[in-house]
N, C-alpha and C positions, 0 to 999 in steps of 0.2 A: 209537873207543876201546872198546875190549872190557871184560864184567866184569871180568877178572880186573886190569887195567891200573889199575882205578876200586880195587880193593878189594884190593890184595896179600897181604895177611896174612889174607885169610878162608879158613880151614878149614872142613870141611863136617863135621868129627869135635869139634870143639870149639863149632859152633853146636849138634847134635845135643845136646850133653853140656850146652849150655846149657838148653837145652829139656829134656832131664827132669829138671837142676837144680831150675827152675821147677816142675814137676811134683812132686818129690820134696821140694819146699820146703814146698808146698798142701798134699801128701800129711799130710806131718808137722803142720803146722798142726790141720786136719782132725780128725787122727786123735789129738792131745792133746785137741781140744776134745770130742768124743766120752769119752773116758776121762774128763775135768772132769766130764760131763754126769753119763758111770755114778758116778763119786764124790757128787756132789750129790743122784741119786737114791738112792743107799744110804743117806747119810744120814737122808732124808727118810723109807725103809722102814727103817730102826731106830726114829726117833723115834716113828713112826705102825704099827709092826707090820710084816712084811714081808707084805704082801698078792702074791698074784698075778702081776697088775699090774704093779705096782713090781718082781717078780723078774723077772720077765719082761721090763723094759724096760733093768733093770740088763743083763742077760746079752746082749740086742740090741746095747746100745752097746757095752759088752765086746768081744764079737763084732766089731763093725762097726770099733773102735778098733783092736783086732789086726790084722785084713785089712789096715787102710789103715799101719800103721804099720809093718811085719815090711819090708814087702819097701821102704816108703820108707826109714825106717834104713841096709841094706841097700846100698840105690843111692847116698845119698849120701854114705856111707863111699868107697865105689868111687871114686864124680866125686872127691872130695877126693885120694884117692889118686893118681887120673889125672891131678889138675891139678898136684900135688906131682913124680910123676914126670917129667912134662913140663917142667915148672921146672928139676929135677935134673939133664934132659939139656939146656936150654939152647934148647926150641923154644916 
């Protein structure tokens, strides 16, 4: 019995799409809880003065929340799209 006999319906384009799903799911997670973080720090540099520091680490998470967040956005609009079209034709 061959794989493909075992496994009929496995596509190698929808387990792909599986997998940066997953990726794009962590991404997004990640990349809110960074923004959470820079929001909590700002906070903390209003209430106590915006020190340095504190600006500095607000614009880090900033930074690092964009990166991780633009392009997972992004991709998981696409996969929903791809999975919607796929439906619509019936495969």
């Amino acid at each position: 019995m061959t794989s493909n006999e075992r496994q009929p319906n496995v596509d190698p384009v929808r387990i792909r799409r599986q997998r940066i799903a997953h990726w794009t799911l962590l991404a997004n997670r990640v990349g809110y809880l960074l923004y959470a973080v820079a929001i909590a720090l700002f906070v903390m540099a209003f209430a106590f003065g915006f020190k340095g520091v504190l600006v500095t680490l607000i614009t880090i998470f900033l930074i690092a929340g964009s990166i991780l967040l633009a392009p997972a956005i992004i991709l998981g609009y696409a996969i929903k799209a791809a999975e919607r079209d796929d439906r619509e034709r019936g495969l």
